[in-house]
N, CA and C atoms as a LAMMPS dump frame, in Angstrom:
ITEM: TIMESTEP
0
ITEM: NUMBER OF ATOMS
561
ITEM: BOX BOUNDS ff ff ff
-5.0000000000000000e+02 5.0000000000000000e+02
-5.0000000000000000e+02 5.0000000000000000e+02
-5.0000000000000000e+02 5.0000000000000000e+02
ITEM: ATOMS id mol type element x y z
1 1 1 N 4.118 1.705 21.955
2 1 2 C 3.733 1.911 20.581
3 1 3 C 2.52 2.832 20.505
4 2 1 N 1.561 2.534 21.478
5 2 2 C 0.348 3.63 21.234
6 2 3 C 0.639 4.71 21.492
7 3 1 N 1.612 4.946 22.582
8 3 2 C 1.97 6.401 23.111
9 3 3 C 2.64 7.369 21.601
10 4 1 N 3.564 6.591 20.918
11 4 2 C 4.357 6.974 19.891
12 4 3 C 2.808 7.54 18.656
13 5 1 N 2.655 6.448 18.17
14 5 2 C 1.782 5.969 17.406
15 5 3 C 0.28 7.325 17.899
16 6 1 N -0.353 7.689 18.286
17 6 2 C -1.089 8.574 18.697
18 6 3 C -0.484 9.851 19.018
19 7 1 N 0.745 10.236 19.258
20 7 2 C 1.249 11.325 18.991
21 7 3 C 1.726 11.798 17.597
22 8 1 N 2.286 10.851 16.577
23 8 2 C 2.28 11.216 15.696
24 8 3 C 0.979 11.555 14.402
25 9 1 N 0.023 10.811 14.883
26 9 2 C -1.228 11.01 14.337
27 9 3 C -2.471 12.859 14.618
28 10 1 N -1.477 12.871 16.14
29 10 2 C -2.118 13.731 16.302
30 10 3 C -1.442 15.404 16.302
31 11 1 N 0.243 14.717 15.476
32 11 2 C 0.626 15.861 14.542
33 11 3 C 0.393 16.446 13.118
34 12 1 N -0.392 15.611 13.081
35 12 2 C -1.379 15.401 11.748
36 12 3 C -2.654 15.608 11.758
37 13 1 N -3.093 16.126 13.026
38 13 2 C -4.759 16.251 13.208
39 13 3 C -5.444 15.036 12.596
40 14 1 N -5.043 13.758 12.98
41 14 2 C -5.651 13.113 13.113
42 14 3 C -6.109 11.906 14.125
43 15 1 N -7.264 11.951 15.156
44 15 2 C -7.746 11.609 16.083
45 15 3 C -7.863 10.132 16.028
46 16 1 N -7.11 9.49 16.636
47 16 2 C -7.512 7.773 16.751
48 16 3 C -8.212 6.652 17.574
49 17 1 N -9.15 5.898 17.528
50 17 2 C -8.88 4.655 18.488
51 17 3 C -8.173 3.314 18.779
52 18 1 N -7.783 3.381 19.942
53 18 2 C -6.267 2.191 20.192
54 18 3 C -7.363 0.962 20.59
55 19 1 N -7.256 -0.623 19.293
56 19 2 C -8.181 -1.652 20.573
57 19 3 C -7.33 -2.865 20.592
58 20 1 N -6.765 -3.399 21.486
59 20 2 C -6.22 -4.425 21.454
60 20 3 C -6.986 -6.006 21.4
61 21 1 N -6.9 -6.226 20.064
62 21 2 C -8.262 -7.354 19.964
63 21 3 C -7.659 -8.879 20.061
64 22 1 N -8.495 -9.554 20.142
65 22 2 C -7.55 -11.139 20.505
66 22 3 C -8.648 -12.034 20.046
67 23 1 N -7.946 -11.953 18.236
68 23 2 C -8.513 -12.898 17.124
69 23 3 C -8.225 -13.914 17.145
70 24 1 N -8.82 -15.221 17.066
71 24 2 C -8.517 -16.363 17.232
72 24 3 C -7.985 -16.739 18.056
73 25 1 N -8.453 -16.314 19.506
74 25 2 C -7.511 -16.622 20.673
75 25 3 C -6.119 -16.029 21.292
76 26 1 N -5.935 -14.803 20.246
77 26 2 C -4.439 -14.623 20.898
78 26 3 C -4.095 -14.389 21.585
79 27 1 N -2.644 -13.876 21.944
80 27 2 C -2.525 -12.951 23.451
81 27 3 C -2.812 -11.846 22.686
82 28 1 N -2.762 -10.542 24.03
83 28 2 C -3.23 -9.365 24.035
84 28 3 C -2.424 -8.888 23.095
85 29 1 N -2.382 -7.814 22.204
86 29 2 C -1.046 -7.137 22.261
87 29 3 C -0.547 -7.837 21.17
88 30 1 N -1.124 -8.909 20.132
89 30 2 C -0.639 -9.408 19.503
90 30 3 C -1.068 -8.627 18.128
91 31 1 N -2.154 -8.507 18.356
92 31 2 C -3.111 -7.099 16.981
93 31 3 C -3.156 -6.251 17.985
94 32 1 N -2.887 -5.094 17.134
95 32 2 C -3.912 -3.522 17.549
96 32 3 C -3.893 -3.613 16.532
97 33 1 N -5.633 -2.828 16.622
98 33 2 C -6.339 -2.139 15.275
99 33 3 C -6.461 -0.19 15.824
100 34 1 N -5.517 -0.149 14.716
101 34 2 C -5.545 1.958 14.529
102 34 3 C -6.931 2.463 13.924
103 35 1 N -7.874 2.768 14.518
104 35 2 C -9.301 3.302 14.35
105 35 3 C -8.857 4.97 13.713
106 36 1 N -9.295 5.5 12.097
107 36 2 C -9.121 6.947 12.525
108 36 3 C -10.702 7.02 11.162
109 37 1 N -11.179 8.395 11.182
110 37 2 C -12.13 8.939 10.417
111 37 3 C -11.926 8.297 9.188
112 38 1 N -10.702 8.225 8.217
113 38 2 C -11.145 7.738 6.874
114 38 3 C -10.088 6.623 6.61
115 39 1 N -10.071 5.318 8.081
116 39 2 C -10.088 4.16 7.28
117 39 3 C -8.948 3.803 8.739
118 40 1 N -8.02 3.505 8.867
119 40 2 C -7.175 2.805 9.908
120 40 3 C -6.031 1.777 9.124
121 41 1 N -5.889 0.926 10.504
122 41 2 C -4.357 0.44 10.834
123 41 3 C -4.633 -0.621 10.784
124 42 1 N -4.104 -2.157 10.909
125 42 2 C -4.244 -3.294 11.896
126 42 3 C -2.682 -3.506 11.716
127 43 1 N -1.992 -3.785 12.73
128 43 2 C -0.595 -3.865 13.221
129 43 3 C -0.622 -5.359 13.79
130 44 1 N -0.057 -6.522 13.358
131 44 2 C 0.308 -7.901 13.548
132 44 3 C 1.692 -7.477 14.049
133 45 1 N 1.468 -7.9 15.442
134 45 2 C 2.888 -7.736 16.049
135 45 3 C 4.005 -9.061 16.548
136 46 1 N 3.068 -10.226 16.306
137 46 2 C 3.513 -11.36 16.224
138 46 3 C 2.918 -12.46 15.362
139 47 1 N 3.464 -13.975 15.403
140 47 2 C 3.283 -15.075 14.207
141 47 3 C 1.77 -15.648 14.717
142 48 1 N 1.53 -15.064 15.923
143 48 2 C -0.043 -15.895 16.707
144 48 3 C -1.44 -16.218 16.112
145 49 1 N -1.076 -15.379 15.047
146 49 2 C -2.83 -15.228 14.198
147 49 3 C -2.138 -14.889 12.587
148 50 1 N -2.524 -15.327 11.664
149 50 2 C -2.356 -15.699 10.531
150 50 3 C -2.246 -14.432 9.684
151 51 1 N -1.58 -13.45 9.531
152 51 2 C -1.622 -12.165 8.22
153 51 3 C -2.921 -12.233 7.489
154 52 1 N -3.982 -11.201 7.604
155 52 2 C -4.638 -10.933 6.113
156 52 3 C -5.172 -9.777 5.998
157 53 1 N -5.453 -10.132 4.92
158 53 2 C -5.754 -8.516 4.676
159 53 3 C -7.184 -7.961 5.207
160 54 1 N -7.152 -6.818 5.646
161 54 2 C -9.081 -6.654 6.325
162 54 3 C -9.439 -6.362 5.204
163 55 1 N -10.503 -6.505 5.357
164 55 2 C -11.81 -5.981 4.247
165 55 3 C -12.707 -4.797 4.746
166 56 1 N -12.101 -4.567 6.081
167 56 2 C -12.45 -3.226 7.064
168 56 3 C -12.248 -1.567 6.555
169 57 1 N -11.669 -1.781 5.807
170 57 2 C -10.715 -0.241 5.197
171 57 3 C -9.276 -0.303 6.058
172 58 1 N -9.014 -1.088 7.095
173 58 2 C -7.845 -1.15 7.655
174 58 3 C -6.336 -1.815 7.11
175 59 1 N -5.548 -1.125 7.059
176 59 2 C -4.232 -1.3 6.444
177 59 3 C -3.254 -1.936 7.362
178 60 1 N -2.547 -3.222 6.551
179 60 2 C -2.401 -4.269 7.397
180 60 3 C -0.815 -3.64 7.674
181 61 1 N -0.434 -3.716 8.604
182 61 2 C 1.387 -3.162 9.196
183 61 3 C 1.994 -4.222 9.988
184 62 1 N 3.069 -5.309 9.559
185 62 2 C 3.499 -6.579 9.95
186 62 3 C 4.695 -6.53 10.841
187 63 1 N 4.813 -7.239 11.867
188 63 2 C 6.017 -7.398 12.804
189 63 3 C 6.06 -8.506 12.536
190 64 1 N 5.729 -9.387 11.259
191 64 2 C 6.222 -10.867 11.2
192 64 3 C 6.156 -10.618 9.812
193 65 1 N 6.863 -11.547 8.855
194 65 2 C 7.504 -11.813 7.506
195 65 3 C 5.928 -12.38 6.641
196 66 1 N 6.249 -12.236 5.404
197 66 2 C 5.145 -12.394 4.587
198 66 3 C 5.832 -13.222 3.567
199 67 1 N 4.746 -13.927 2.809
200 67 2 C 5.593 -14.735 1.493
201 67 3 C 5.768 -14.22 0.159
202 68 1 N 6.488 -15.329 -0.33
203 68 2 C 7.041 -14.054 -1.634
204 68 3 C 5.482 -13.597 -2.778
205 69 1 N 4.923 -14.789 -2.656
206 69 2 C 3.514 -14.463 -3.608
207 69 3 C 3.167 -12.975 -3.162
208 70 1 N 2.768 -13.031 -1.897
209 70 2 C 2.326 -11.839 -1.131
210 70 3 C 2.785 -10.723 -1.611
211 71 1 N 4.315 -10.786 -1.416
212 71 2 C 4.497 -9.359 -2.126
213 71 3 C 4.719 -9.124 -3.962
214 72 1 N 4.911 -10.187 -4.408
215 72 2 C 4.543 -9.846 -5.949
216 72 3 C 3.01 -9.152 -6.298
217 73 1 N 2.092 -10.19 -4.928
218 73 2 C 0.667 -9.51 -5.221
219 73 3 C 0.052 -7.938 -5.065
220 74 1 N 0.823 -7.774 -4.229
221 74 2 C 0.627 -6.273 -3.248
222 74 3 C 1.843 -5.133 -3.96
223 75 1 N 3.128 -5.499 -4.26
224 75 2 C 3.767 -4.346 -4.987
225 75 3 C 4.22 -3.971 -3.296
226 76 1 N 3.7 -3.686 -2.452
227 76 2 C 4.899 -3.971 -1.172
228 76 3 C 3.9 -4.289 0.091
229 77 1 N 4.494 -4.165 1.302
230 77 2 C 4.062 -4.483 2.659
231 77 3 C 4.738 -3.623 3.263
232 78 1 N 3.666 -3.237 4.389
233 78 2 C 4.309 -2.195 5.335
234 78 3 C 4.485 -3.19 6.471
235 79 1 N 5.967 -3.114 7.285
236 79 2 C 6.613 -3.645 8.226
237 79 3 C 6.771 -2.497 9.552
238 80 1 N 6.426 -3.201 10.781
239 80 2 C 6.899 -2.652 11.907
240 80 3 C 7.831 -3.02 12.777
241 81 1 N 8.488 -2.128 13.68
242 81 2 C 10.296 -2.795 14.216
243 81 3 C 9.992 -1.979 15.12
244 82 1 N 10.329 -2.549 16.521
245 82 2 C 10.118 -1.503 17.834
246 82 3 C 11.512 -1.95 18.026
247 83 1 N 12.553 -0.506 18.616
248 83 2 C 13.326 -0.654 19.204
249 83 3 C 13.961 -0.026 20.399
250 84 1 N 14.757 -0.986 21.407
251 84 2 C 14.752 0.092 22.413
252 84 3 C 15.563 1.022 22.38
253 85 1 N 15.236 2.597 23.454
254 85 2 C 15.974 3.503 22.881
255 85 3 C 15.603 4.182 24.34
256 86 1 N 16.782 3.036 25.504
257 86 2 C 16.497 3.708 26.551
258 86 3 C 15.449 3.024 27.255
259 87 1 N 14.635 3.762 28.268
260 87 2 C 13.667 2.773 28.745
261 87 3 C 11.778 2.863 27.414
262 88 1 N 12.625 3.307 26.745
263 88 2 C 10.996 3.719 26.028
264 88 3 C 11.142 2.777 24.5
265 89 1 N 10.158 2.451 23.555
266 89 2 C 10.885 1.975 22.481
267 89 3 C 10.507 3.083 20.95
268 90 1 N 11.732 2.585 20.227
269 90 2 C 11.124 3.871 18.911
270 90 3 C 11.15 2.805 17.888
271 91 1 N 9.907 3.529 17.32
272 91 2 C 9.052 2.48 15.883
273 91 3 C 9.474 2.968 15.37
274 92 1 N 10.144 2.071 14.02
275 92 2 C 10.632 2.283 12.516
276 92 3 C 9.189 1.347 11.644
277 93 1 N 9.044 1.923 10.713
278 93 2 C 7.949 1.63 9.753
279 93 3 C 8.835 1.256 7.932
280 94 1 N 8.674 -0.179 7.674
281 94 2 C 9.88 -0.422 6.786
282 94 3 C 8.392 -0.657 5.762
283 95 1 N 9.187 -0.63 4.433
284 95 2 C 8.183 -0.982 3.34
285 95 3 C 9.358 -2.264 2.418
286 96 1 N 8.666 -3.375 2.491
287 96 2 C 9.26 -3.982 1.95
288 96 3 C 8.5 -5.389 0.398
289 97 1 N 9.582 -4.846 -0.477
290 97 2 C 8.933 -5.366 -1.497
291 97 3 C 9.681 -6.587 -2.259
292 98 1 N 9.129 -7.045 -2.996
293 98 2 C 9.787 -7.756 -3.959
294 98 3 C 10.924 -7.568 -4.892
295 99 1 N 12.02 -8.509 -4.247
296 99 2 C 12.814 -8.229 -4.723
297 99 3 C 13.866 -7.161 -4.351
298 100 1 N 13.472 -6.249 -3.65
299 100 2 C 14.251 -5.165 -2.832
300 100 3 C 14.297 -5.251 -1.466
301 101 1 N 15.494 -4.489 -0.948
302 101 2 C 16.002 -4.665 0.582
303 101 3 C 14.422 -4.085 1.277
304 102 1 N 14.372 -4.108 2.503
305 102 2 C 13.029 -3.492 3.296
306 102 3 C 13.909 -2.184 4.112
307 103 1 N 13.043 -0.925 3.133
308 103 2 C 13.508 0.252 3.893
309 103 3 C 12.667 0.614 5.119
310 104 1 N 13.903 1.112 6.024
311 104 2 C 13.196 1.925 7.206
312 104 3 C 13.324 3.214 7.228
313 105 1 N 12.181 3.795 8.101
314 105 2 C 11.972 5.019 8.257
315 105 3 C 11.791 5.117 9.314
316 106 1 N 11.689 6.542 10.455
317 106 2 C 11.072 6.645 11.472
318 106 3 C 9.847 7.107 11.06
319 107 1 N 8.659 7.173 12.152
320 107 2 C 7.231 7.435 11.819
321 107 3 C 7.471 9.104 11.254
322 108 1 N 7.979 9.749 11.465
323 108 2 C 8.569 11.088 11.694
324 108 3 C 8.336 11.654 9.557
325 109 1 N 8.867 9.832 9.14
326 109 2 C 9.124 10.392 7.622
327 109 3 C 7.973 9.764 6.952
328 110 1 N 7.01 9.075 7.279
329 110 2 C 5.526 8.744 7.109
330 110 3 C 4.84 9.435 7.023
331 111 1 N 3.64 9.191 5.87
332 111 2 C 2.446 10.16 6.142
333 111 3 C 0.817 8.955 6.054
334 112 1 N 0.019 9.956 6.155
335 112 2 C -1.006 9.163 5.854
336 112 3 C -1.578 9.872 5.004
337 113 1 N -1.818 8.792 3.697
338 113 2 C -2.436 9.596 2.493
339 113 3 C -3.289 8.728 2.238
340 114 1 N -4.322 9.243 0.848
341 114 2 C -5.861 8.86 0.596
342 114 3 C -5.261 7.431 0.042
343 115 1 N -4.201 7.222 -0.101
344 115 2 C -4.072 5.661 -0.68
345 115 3 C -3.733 5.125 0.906
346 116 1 N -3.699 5.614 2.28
347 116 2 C -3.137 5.306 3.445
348 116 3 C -1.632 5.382 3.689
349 117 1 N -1.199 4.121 4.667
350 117 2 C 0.346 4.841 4.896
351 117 3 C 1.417 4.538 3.982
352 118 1 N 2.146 5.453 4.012
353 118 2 C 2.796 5.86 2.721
354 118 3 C 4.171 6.143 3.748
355 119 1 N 5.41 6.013 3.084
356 119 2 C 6.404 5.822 3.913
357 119 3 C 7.178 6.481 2.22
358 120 1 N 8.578 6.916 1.709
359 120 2 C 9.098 7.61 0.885
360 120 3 C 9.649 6.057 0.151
361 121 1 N 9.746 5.052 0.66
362 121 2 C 9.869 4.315 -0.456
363 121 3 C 8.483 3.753 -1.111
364 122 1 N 7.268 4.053 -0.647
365 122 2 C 6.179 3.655 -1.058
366 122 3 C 6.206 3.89 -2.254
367 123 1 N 6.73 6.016 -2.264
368 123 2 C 5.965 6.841 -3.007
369 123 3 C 6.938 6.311 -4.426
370 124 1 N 8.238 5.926 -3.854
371 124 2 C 8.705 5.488 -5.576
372 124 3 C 8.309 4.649 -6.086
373 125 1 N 7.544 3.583 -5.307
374 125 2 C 7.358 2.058 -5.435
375 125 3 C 6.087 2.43 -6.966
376 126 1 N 4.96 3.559 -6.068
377 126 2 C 4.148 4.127 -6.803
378 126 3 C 4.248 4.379 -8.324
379 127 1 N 5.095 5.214 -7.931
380 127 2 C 5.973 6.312 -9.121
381 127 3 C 6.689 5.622 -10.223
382 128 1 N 7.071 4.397 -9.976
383 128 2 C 8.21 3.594 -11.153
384 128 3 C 6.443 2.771 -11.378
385 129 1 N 5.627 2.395 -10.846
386 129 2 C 4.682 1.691 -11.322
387 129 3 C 3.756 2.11 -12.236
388 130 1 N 3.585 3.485 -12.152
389 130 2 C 2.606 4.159 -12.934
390 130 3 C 3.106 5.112 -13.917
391 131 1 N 4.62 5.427 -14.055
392 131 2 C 5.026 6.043 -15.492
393 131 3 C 6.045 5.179 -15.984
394 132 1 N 5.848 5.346 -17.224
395 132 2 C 6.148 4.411 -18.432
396 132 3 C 7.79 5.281 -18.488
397 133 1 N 9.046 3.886 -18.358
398 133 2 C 9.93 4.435 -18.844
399 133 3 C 10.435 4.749 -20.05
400 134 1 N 11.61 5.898 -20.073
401 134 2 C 11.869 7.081 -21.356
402 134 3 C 12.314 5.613 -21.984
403 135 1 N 12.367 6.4 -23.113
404 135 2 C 13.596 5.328 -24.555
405 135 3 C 14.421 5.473 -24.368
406 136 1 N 15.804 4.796 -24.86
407 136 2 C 16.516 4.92 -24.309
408 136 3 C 17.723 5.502 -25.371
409 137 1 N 16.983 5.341 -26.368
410 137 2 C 17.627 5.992 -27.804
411 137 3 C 17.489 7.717 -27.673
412 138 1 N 16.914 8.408 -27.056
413 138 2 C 16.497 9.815 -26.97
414 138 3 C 15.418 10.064 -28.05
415 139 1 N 14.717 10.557 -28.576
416 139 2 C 13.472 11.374 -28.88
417 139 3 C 13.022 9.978 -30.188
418 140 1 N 11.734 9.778 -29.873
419 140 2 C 10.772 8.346 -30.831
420 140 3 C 10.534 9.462 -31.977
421 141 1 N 10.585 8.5 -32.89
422 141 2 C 9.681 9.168 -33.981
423 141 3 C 8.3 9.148 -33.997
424 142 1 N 7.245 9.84 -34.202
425 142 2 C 6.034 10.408 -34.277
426 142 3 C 5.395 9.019 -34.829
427 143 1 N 4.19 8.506 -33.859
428 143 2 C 3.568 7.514 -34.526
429 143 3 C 2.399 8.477 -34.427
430 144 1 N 1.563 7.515 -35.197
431 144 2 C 0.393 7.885 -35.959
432 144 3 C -0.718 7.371 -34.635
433 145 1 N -1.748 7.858 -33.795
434 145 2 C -2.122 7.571 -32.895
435 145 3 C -3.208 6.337 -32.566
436 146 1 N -3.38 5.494 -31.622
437 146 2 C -3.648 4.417 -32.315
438 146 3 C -5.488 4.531 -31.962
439 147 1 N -6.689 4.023 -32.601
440 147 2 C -7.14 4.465 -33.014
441 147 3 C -8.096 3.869 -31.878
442 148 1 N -9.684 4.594 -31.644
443 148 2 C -10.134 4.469 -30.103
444 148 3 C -10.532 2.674 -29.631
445 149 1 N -10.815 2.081 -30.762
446 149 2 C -11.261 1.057 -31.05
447 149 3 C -9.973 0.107 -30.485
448 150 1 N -8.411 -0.058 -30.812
449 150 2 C -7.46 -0.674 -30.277
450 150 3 C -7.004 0.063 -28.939
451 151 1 N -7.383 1.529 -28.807
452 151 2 C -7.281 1.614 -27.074
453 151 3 C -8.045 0.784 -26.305
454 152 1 N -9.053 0.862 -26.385
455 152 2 C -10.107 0.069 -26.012
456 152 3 C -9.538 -1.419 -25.746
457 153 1 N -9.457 -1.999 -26.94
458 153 2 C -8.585 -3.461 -26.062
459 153 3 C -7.495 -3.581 -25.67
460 154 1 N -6.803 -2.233 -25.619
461 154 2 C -5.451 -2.744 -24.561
462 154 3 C -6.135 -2.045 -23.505
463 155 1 N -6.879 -1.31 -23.251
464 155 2 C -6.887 -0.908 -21.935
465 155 3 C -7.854 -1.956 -20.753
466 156 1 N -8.459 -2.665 -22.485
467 156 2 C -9.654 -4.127 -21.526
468 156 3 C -8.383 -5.174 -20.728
469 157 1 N -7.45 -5.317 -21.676
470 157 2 C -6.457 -6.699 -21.547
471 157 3 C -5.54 -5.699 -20.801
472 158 1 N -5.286 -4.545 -20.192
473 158 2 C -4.836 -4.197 -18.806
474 158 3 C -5.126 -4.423 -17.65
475 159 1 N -6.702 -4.559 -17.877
476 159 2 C -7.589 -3.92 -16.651
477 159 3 C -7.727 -5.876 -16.178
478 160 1 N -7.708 -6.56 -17.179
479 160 2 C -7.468 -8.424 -17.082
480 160 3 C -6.544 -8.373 -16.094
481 161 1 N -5.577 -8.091 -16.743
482 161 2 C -4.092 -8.191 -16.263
483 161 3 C -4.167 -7.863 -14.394
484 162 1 N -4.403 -6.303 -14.57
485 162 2 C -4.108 -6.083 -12.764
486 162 3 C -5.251 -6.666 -11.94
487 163 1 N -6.51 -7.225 -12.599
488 163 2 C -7.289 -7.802 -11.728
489 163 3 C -7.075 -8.925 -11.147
490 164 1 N -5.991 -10.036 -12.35
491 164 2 C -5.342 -11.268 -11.427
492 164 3 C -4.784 -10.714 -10.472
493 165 1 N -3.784 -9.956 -10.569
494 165 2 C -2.456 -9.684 -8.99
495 165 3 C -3.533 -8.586 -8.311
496 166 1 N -4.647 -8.809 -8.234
497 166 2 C -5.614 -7.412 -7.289
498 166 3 C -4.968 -6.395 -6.821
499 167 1 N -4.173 -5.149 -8.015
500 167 2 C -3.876 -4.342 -7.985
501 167 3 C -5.202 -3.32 -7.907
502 168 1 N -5.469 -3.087 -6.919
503 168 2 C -6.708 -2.199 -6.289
504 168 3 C -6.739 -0.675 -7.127
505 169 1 N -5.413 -0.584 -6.391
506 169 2 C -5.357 1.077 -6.96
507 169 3 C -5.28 1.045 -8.742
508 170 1 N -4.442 0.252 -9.312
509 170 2 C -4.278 0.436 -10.914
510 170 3 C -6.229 0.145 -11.716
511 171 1 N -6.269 -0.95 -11.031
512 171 2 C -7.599 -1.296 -11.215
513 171 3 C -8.735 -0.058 -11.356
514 172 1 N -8.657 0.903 -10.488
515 172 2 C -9.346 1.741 -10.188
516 172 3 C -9.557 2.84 -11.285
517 173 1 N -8.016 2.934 -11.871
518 173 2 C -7.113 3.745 -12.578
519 173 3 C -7.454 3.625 -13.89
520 174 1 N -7.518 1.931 -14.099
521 174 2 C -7.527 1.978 -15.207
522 174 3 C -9.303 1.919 -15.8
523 175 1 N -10.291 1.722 -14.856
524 175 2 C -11.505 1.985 -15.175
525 175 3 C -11.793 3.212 -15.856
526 176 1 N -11.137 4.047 -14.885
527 176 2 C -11.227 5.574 -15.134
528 176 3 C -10.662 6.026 -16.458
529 177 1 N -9.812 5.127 -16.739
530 177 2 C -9.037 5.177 -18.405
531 177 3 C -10.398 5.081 -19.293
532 178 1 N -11.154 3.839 -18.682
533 178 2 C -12.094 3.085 -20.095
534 178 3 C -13.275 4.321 -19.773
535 179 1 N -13.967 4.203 -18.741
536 179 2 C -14.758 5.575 -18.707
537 179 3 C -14.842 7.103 -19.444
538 180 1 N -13.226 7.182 -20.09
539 180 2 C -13.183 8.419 -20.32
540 180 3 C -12.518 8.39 -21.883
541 181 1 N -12.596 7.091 -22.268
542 181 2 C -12.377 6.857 -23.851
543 181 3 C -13.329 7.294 -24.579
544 182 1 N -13.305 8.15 -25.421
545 182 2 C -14.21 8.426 -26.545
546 182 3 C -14.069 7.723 -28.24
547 183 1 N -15.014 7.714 -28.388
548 183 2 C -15.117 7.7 -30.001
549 183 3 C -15.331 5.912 -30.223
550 184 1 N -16.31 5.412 -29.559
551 184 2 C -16.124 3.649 -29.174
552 184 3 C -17.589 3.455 -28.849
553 185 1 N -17.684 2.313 -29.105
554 185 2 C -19.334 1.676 -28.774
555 185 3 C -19.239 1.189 -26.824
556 186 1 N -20.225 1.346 -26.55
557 186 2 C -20.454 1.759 -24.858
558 186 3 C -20.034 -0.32 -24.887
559 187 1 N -20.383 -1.099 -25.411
560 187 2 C -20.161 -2.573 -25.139
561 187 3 C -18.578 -3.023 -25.549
């Protein structure tokens, strides 16, 4: 896995450290943590030590199953699958969410982006989360726009909303919404 895993990083110009750590007693080989410049990996490759999330900047990648809360909370989980292929093994990187099958990819169709690893079902996972679907009637009639004072509390009773399920990224998103509302008292 490191051999794989460090070559593809470093088709990406990006430089890593491999540490095989043994949290709570485990065996070796049970975590690696992916060290790179703006943030990393931690890879649970077995049930030996308990899933969580770091508070490191490191992005958690599972070879063992998660519960369903988990992924309603998170919107998905990145999964790892070594398989053999010959005497060597090849990593598939699955994203699996609620409610949907867990897609695989090879590392090959992965990237690492400023939200971290990102795999092509991430990016829809993203994409259906953050635009509002069409009508379904074809073209709305023209409302009258609603006025800064009721943006303001839907965008408060949004920002409620994704802070229960600690939607990080929307959270972030939607600050940046209230920050940039005009025409409203600063309280």
């Amino acid at each position: 896995m490191k051999s794989a895993v460090s070559a593809w990083l470093r088709g990406r110009d990006i430089r890593a450290d491999f540490e095989f750590g043994q949290p709570e007693g485990a065996s070796i080989g049970s975590v690696v943590d992916i060290r790179f410049q703006h943030g990393g990996l931690r890879v649970r490759l077995d049930q030996a030590v308990e899933p969580s999330w770091d508070p490191q900047g490191r992005e958690l990648v599972l070879g063992v199953p998660v519960d369903r809360d988990t992924l309603i909370r998170s919107w998905y989980v990145h999964r790892i699958r070594l398989d053999s292929d010959g005497t060597a093994r090849k990593i598939s990187i699955g994203t699996e969410a609620f409610a949907r099958d867990t897609e695989w990819f090879t590392l090959d169709d992965c990237e690492m982006t400023e939200r971290g690893l990102s795999t092509p079902a991430v990016e829809q996972i993203v994409r259906s989360r953050s635009t509002r679907p069409g009508t379904p009637w074809g073209v709305a009639k023209a409302r009258k726009a609603p006025t800064p004072r009721a943006q303001a509390q839907v965008l408060l009773r949004k920002l409620a909303d994704v802070i229960k399920v600690e939607a990080v990224l929307v959270v972030s998103r939607v600050c940046g919404d209230i920050a940039d509302l005009t025409g409203v008292e600063g309280e």
